[in-house]
C-alpha positions in Angstrom: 18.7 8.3 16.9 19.2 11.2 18.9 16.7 13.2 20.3 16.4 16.4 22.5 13.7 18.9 23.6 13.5 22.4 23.8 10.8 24.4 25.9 10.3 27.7 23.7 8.5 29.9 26.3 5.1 31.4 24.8 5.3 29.1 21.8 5.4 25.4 23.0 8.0 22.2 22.8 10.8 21.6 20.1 11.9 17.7 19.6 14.5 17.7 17.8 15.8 14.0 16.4 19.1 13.5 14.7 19.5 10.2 12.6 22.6 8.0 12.6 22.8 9.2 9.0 23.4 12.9 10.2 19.7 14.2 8.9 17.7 16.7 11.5 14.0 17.0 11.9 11.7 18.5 14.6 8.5 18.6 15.4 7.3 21.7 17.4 4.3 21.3 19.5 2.6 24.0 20.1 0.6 26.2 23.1 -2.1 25.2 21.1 -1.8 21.7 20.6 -0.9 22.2 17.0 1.8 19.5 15.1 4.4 21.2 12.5 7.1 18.8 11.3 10.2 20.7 10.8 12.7 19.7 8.1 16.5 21.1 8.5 18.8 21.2 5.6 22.7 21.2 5.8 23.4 25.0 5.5 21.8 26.6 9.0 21.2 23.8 11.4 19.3 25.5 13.9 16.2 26.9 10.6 14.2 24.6 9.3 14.2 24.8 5.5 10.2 23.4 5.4 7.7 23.5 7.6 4.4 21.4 7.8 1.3 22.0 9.1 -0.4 18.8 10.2 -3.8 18.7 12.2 -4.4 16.3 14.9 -5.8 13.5 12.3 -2.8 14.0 10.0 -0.2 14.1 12.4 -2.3 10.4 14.1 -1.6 9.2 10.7 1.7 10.2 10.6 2.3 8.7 13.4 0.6 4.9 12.6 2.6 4.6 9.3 5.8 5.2 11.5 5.4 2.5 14.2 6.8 -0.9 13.4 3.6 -2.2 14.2 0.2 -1.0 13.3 -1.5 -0.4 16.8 -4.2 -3.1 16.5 -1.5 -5.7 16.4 0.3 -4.2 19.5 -2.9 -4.0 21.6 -3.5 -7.7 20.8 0.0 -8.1 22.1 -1.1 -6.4 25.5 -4.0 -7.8 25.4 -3.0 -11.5 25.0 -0.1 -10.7 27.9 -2.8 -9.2 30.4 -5.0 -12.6 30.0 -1.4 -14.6 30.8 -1.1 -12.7 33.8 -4.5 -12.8 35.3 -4.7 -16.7 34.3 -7.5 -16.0 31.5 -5.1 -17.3 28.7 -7.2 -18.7 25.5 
């Protein structure tokens, strides 16, 4: 996937990701701190055709379903490396 970034002065940060597929979607994050996902159709590829407000929970959410692995399971992962390192392995 391909992803770039766009500072929008006054507004906030653009990351824009382009699949192998050829779909486009954004997510704007704003001055504010606010989460929109931006959705791009095939006519104008620089407006988004939709635009979604997520708060902070929502966008947390979001964000779990999307990771291969749910977080629990990659902190155990961290946390069973750490004990290997420091020689506390159970």
């Amino acid at each position: 996937m391909q992803v770039t970034h766009t500072t929008i002065p006054g507004i906030g940060v653009v990351h824009h990701f382009r699949t192998r597929g050829g779909q486009r979607f954004g997510t704007l994050v704003d001055n504010l701190d606010q989460r929109v996902l931006l959705i791009y159709g095939p006519d104008d590829p620089d407006v988004p055709v939709e635009r979604i407000v997520m708060e902070h929970d929502e966008a947390d959410q979001l964000a779990e379903i999307l990771h291969s692995r749910p977080v629990a399971d990659r902190l155990a992962t961290l946390e069973r490396r750490f004990s290997e390192l420091v020689g506390d392995a159970t």
